[in-house]
C-alpha positions in Angstrom: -7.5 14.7 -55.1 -4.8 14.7 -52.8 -1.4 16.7 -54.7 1.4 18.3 -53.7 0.7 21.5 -51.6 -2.9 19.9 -50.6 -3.9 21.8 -47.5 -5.3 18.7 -45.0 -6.3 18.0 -41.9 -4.1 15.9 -39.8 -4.7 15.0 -35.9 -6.7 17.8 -35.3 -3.7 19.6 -37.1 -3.7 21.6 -40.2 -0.9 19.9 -42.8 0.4 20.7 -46.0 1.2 18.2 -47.9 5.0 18.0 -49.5 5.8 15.2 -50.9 4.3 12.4 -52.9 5.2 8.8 -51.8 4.7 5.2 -53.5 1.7 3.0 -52.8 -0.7 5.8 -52.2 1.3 7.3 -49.1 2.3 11.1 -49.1 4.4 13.5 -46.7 2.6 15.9 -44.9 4.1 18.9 -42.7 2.2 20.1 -39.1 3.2 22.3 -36.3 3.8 19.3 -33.6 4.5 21.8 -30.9 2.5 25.1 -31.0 4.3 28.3 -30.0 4.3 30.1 -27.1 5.1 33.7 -25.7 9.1 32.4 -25.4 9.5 29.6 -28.0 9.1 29.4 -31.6 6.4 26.9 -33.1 8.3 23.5 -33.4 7.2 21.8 -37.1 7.1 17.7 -37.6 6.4 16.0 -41.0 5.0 12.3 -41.3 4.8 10.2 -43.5 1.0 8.8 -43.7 -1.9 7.4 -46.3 -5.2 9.6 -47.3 -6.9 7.4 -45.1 -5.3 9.7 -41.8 -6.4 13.0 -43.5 -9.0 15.4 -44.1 -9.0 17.2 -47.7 -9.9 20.9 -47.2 -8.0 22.3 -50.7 -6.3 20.7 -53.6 -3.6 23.4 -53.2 -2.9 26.1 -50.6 -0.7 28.6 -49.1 0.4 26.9 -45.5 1.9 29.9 -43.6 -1.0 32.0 -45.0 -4.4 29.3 -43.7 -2.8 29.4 -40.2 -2.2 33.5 -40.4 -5.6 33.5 -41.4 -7.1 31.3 -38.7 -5.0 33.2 -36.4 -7.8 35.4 -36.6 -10.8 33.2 -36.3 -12.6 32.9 -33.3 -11.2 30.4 -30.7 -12.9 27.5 -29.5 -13.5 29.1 -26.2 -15.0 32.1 -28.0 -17.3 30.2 -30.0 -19.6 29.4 -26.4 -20.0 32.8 -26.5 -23.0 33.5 -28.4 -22.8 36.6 -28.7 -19.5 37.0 -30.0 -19.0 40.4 -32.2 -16.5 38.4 -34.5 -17.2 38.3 -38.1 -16.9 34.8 -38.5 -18.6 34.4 -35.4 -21.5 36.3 -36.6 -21.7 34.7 -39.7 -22.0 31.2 -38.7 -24.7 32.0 -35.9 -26.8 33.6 -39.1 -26.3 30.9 -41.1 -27.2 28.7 -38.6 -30.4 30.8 -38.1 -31.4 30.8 -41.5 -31.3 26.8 -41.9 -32.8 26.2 -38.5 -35.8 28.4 -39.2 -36.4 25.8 -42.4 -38.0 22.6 -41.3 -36.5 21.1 -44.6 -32.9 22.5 -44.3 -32.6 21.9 -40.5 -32.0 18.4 -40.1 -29.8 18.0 -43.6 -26.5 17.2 -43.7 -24.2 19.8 -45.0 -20.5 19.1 -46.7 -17.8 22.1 -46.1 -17.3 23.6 -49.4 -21.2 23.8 -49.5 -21.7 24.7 -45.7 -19.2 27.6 -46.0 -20.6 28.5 -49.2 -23.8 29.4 -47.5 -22.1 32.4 -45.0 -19.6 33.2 -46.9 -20.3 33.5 -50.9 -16.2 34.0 -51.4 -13.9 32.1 -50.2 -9.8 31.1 -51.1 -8.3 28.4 -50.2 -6.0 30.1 -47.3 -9.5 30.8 -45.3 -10.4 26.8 -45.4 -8.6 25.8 -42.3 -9.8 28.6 -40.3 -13.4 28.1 -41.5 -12.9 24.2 -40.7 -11.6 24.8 -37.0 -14.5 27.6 -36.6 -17.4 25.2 -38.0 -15.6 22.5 -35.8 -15.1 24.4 -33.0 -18.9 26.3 -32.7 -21.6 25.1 -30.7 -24.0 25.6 -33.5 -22.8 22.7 -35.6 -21.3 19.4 -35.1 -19.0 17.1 -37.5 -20.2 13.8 -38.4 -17.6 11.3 -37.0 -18.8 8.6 -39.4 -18.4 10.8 -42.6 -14.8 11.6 -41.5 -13.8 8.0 -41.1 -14.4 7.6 -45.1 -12.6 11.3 -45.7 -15.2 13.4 -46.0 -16.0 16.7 -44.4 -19.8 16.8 -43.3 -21.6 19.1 -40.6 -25.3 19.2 -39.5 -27.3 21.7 -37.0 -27.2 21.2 -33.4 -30.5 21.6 -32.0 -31.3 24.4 -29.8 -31.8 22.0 -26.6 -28.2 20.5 -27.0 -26.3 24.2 -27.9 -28.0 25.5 -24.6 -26.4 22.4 -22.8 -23.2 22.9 -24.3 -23.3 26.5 -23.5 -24.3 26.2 -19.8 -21.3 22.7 -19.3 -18.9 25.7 -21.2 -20.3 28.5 -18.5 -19.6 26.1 -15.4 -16.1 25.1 -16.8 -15.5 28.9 -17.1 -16.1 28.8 -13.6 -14.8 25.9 -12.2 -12.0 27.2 -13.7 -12.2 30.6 -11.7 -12.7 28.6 -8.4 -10.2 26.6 -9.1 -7.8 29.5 -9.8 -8.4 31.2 -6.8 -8.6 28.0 -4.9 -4.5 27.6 -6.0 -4.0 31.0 -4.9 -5.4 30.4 -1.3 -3.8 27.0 -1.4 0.2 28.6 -1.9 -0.9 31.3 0.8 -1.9 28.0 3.1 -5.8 30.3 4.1 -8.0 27.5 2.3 -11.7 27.7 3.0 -13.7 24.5 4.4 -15.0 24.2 0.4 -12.1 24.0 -1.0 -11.7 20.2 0.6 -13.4 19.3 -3.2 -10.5 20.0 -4.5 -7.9 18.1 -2.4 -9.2 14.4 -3.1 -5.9 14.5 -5.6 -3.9 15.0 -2.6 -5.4 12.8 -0.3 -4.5 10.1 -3.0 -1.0 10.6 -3.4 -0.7 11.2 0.6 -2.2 7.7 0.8 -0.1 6.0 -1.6 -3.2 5.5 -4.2 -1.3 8.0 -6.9 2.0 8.9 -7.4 0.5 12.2 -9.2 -1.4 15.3 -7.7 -2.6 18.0 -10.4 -3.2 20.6 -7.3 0.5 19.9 -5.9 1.7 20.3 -9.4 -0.5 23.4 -10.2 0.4 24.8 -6.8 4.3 24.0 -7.7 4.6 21.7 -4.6 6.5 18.6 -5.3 4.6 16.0 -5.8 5.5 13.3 -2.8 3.2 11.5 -0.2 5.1 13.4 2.2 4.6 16.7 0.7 1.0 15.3 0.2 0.6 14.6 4.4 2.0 18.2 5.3 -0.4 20.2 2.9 -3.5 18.6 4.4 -2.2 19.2 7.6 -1.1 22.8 7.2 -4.6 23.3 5.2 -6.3 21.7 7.8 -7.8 19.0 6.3 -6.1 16.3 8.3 -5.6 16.4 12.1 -2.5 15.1 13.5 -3.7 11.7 14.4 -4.5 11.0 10.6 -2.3 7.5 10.0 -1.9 7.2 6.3 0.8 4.6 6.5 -1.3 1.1 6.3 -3.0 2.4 3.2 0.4 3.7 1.9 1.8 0.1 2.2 -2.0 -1.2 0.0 -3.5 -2.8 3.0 -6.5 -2.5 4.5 -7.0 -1.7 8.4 -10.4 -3.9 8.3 -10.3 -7.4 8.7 -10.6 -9.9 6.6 -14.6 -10.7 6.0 -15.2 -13.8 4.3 -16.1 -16.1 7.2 -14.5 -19.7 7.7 -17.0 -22.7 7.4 -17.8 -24.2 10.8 -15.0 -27.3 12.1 -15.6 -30.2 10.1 -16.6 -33.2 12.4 -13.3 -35.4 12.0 -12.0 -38.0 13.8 -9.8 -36.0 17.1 -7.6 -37.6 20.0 -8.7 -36.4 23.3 -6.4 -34.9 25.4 -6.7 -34.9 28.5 -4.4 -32.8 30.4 -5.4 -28.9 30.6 -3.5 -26.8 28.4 -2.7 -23.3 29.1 -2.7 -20.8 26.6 -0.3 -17.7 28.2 -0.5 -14.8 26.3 -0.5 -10.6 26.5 -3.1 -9.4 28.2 -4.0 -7.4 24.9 -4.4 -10.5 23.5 -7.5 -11.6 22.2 -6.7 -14.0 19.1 -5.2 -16.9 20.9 -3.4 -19.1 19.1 -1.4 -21.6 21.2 -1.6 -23.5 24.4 0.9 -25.8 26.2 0.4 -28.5 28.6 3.1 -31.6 30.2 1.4 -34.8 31.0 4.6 -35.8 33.2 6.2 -37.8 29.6 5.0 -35.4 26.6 5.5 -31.6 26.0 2.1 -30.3 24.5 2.0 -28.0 22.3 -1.4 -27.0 20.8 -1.6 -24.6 18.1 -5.6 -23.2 16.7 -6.1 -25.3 13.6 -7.8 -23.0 10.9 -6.5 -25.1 8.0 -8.9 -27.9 9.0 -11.3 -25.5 6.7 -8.7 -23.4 5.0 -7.7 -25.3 1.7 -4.7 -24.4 -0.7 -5.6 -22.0 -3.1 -9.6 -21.8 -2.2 -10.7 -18.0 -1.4 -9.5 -17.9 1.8 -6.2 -18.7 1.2 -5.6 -16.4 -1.1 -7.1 -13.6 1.0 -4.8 -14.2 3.9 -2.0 -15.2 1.6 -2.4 -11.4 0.1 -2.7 -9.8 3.8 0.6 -12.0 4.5 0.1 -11.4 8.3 -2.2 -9.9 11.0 -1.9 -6.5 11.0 -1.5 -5.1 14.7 -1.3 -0.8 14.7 -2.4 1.1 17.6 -5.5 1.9 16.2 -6.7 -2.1 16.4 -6.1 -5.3 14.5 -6.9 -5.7 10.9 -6.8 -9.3 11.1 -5.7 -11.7 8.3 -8.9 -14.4 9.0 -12.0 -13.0 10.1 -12.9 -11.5 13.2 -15.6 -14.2 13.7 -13.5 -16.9 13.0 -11.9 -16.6 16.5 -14.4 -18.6 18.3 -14.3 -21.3 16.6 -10.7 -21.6 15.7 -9.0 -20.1 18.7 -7.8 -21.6 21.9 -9.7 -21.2 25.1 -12.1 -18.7 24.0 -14.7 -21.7 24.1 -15.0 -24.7 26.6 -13.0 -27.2 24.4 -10.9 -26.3 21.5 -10.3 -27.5 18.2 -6.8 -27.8 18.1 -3.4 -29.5 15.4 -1.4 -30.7 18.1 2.4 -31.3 18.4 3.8 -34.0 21.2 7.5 -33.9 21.9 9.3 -36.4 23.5 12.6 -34.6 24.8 15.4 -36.3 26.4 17.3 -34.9 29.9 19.2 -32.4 27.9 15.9 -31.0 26.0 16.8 -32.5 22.8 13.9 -34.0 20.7 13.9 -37.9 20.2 10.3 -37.8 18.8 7.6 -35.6 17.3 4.0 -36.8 16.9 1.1 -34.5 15.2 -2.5 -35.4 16.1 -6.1 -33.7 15.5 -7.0 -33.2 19.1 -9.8 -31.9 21.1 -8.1 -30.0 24.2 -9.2 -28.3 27.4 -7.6 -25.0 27.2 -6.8 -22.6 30.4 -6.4 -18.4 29.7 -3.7 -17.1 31.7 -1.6 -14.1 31.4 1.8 -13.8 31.2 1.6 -12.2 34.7 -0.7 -15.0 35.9 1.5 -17.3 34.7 4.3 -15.7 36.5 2.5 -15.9 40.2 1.9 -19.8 39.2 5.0 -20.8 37.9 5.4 -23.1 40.9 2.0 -24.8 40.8 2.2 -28.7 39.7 0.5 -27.6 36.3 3.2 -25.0 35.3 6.1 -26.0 36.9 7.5 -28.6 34.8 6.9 -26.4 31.6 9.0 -23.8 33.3 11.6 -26.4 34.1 11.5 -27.5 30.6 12.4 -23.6 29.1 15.3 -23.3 31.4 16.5 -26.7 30.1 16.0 -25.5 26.4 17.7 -22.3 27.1 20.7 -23.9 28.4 20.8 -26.9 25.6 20.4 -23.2 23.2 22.9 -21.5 24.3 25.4 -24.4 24.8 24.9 -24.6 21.2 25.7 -20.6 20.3 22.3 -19.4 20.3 22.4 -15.3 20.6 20.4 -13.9 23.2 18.8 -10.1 22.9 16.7 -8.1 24.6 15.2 -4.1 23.7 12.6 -2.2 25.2 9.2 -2.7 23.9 5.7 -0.6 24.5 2.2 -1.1 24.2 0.8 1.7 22.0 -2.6 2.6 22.3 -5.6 5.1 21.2 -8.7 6.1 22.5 -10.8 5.8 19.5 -12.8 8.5 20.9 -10.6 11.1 22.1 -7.4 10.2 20.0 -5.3 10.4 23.2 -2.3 8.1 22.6 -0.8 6.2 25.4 2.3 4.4 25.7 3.0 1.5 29.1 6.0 -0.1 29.2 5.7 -4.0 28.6 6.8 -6.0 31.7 8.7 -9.0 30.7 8.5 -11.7 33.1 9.9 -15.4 33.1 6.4 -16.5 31.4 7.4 -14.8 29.0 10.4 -16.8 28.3 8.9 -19.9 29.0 6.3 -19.5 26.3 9.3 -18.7 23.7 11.0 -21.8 24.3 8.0 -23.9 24.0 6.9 -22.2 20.3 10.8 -22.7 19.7 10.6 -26.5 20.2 8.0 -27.1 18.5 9.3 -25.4 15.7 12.4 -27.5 16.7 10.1 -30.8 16.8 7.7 -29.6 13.1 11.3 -29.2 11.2 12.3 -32.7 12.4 9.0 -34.7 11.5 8.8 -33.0 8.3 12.0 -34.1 6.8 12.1 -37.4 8.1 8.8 -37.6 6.4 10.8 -35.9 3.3 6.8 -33.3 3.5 8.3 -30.1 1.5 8.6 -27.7 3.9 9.4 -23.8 4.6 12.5 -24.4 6.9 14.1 -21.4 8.1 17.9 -20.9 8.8 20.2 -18.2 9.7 23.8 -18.0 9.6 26.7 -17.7 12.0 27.0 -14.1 12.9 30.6 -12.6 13.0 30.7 -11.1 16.8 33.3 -9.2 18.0 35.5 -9.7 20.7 35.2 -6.2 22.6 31.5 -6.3 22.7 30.7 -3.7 25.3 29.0 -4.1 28.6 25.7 -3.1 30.4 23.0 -1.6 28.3 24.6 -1.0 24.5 25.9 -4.5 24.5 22.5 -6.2 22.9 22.3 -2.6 20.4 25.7 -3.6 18.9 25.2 -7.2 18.9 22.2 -6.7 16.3 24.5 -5.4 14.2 26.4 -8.7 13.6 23.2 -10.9 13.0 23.1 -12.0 9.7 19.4 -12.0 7.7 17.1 -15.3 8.2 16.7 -17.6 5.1 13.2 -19.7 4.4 13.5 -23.1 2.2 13.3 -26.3 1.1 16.4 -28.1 2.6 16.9 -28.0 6.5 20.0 -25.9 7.5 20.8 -24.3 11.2 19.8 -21.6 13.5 22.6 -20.7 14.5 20.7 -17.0 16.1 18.3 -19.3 18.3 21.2 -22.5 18.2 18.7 -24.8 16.8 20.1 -28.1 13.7 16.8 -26.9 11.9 13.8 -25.1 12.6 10.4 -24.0 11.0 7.5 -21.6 12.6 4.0 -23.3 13.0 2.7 -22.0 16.4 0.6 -19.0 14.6 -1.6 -20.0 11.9 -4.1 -17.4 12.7 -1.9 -14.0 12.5 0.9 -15.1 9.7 0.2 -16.8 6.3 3.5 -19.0 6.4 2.2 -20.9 9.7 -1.0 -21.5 7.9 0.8 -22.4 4.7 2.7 -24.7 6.8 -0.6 -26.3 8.4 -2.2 -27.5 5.2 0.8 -29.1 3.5 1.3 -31.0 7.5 -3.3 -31.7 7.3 -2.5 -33.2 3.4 0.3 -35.5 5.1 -2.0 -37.1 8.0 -5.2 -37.6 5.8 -3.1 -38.8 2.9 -3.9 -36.0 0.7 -1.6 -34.7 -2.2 1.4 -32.6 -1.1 2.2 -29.0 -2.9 5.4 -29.6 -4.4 8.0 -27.9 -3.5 7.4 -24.9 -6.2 4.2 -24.5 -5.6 4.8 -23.7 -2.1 8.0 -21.9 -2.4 5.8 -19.7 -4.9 3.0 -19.3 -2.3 5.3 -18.4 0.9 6.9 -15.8 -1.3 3.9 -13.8 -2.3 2.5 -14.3 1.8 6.1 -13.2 3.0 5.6 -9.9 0.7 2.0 -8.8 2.7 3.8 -9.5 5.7 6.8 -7.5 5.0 4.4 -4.5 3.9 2.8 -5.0 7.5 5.8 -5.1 9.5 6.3 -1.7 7.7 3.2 -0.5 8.1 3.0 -1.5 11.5 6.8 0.1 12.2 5.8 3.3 10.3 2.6 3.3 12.4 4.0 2.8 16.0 6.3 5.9 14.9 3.6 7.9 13.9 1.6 7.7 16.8 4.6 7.9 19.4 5.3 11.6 17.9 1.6 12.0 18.1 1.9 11.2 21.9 4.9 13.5 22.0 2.9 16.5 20.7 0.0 15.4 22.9 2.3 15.6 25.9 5.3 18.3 25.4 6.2 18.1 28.5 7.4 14.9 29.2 11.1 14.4 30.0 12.7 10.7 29.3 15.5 8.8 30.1 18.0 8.1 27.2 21.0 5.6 27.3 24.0 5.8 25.4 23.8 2.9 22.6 26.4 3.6 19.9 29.2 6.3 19.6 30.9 5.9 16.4 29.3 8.2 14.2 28.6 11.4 14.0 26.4 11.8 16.7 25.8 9.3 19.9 23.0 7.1 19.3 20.9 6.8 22.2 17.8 4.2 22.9 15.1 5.5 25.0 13.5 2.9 26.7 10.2 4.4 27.9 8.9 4.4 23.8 10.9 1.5 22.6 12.6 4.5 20.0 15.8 5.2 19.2 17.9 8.4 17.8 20.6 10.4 17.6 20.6 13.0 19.7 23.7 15.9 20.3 25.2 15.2 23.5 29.0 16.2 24.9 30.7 13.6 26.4 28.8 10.9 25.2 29.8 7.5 26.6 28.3 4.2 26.5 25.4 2.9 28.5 25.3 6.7 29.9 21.9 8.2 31.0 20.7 11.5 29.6 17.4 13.7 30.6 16.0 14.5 27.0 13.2 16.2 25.8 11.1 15.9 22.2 11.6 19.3 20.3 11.2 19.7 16.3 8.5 16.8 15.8 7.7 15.9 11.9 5.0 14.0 11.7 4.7 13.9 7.7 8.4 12.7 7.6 8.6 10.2 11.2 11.3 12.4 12.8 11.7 14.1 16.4 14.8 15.8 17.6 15.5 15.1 21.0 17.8 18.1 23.1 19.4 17.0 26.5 18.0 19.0 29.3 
């Protein structure tokens, strides 16, 4: 019977009880927080019900059970079995003694009588350290289900399972060692090649899969995936060319793998004239063509959403993935690799395409914008290609056309940048990184102003058709008047740009000088163009719409995976240029003058599309300095750059 000054057990605790409470409840008193070499023993009390105890006494001295278990042997001690301790000894006899019997051995024993059988004489203050020894010893186990009705029982352990328990306790003891000395190796930074076993922690939080590492914390090194990246490169574990920043953003650097059902046989208009599909030359997912028949602009995008269907399995993949993922190491793509011959352009002898035909007026304004399913003769060029033929009967009139819409752009305040941009590269074999300049030609252009109208000519049909639709607007930046010349002029003029808004209601571009504007013209590398396709196949085949919710709902979780690429892919492209930097010390760049309002000159350097501050007297816009990569961090994506 449970009374004032009860000695019980309480989570794993011994309690005294001190006060009696109504409806069967009672107070009980436990050391919450044990005590240690500098701080006293912290004590709780709670107020609980005798079904949350155990009853070892009806009335006991507290201080004097846990003085007395003080002295009993600890639960590490107790794998020992050949511990000198009294106790110890006694239990190990008594277990003997009943496992000798076949009659005793396999009964079930209750505490008072279990105790009784070791030690004749007993008080009350020796039941909790008795308990925790009986508890604690490999030679007995507690019955779980006896406890859960409040009683104390124990039976024998059979020999097999105490030799198990004893040989797990021996290879904790020395996992435990290993471990020990593994830390001390680890803070000296002289691990061995074994040691990798323990360092899967690290790996984790250095990949972005934890934010916890029990060997950084162990090893009193604070616990970040940047701190993470260092230690396995100072230990050795990772190279240099290790790019944890895909799998720190949660995606994955394979492509998609559920394959895309083969074209469905529909109904398609014929085009006739050859489209050209002008692209990279690193290209090899392409996903638009373009073609003038002497009355229409073409424009021909791949037509994946002829198969992909709101919310089926593929949708939802890409829609995760948010965006083709394009790092130096290769294309995780967000549709499968083996999609690409059937849904690209040009990569068989006719293509499968959702078509867009413009009608533009002298001034390059739209007056009309058909969609058709088409079948279309497609034409790989490059944007070099394209270049040497820009005055061929074929490509002429589309170049014509660009110039057109860049003047009609501009008249209308469009803002016209240009940077420096790099093709990044590794040799999957060697690692070697290499950066080449990209050469931009007027192909380049061209192709930009044909994916601009028919963004132009998509906003237009879809809301005269009132189809809810991702439209995409920007607002009038604030520029300056004393924007500077030359080189720097473009860097400061990104500053004023304001950020792009996507929704439902039509507004302007007034960055690209377009009345409305939407992006259709990739369907295979980013989720919104593909969102965009199947609410524009649901209008021509009559199909329900999403509403605008729905859709609104969908672009925003797409438009988060292709924010975490973009980041992933920025992050990456940094990595590996200070990987080329280390690869190649010696290399000395050019670096222009950009900004000199803060503290340091900001300087672009256009060879690796990068910019930086870098220390420089007499700093002065659009200047050119010799520079020279010293202090590279791979861990945290910075370089210091001297002028030499």
């Amino acid at each position: 019977m449970i009374k004032v000054n009860s000695l019980v057990v309480y989570k794993s605790s011994c309690a005294v009880v001190t006060e009696l409470g109504d409806n069967g409840k009672f107070t009980v008193k436990y050391i919450s927080t044990p005590a240690t070499e500098t701080k006293k023993a912290v004590y709780s009390t709670q107020n609980v019900r005798a079904k949350d105890v155990l009853l070892l006494c009806e009335e006991g001295n507290f201080d004097k059970a846990l003085e007395f278990a003080s002295h009993c042997p600890s639960a590490e001690n107790m794998y020992n079995l050949d511990d000198k301790n009294e106790i110890a000894v006694q239990i190990k006899e008594c277990y003997e003694f009943l496992e000798s019997d076949d009659e005793t051995k396999n009964a079930s024993y209750g505490f008072d009588e279990l105790v009784s059988l070791f030690r004749p004489e007993f008080n009350s203050e020796e039941s909790w350290g008795l308990y925790s020894a009986l508890k604690n010893t490999v030679y007995f186990s507690q019955s779980l289900k006896d406890a859960m009705d409040g009683k104390i029982v124990f039976m024998l352990r059979s020999r097999e399972e105490i030799d198990s328990l004893v040989k797990k306790a021996d290879e904790k003891g020395k996992e435990a060692e290993l471990r020990a000395d593994f830390l001390k190796r680890l803070k000296e930074k002289k691990i061995l090649s074994e040691d990798s076993k323990f360092m899967g922690d690290v790996e984790a939080l250095a990949l972005g899969k934890t934010d916890k590492s029990r060997t950084m914390h162990d090893a009193g090194i604070k616990e970040t995936p940047e701190k993470a990246h260092r230690l396995l490169l100072d230990t050795g574990i990772w190279d240099i060319t290790r790019n944890p920043h895909p799998l720190r953003w949660g995606l994955s650097t394979k492509s998609a793998t559920q394959g895309l059902s083969s074209p469905v046989d529909v109904e398609r208009v014929e085009v006739d004239s050859v489209a050209y599909a002008i692209d990279s030359e690193y290209s090899t997912d392409p996903d638009d063509a373009v073609a003038f028949d002497g009355k229409y602009l073409w424009v021909h995008i791949a037509d994946p959403a002829s198969t992909v269907m709101p919310d089926d399995e593929i949708d939802k993949s890409a829609r995760g993935r948010g965006a083709t993922l394009y790092i130096p190491e290769g294309a995780a793509r967000m549709l499968c690799e083996n999609c690409l011959e059937d849904y690209a352009l040009g990569l068989t002898q006719r293509s499968r395409a959702l078509s867009f035909r413009l009608l533009l007026d002298d001034k390059c304004n739209v007056e009309e914008c058909s969609i058709f399913k088409t079948f279309v003769n497609v034409k790989r060029l490059s944007y070099k290609a394209a270049e040497e033929q820009k005055e061929s009967s074929e490509l002429k009139p589309l170049f014509e056309i660009a110039r057109k819409n860049i003047e009609k752009r501009n008249a209308n305040g469009a803002v016209s940048m240009s940077f420096p941009e790099v093709h990044i590269s590794v040799d999957p074999s060697t690692k070697r990184v290499s950066i080449e300049k990209y050469v931009s030609y007027e192909s380049n252009d061209m192709i930009r102003e044909m994916m601009l109208l028919a963004g132009e000519g998509c906003a237009k049909f879809a809301f005269q058709n009132n189809i809810p639709f991702p439209f995409i607007s920007q607002e009038e930046p604030s520029i300056p008047a004393d924007l500077p010349e030359g080189y720097a002029h473009d860097f400061k003029l990104r500053r004023c740009m304001r950020k792009r808004s996507v929704g439902i209601t039509p507004g302007k571009h007034c960055g690209l000088g377009l009345s409305m504007y939407t992006q259709v013209t990739s369907p295979l590398r980013r989720y919104s163009d593909l969102l965009s396709h199947e609410q524009l196949r649901a209008f021509l085949e009559g199909r329900k719409l999403m509403d605008k919710d729905t859709m609104l709902m969908h672009l925003a979780e797409g438009d988060a995976g292709a924010m975490a690429a973009r980041k992933a892919e920025r992050n990456s492209n940094n990595h590996w240029t200070l990987v080329y930097l280390l690869q190649n010390p010696e290399l000395v760049f050019d670096a222009v003058c950009i900004d000199t309002s803060g503290k340091l000159p900001q300087f672009s350097i256009p060879d690796l599309a990068f910019e930086t501050y870098i220390p420089c007297d007499g700093a002065e816009l659009n200047k050119v300095v010799k520079v020279k990569a010293s202090k590279i961090d791979i861990p945290e994506l910075t370089v210091e750059f001297s002028v030499v």
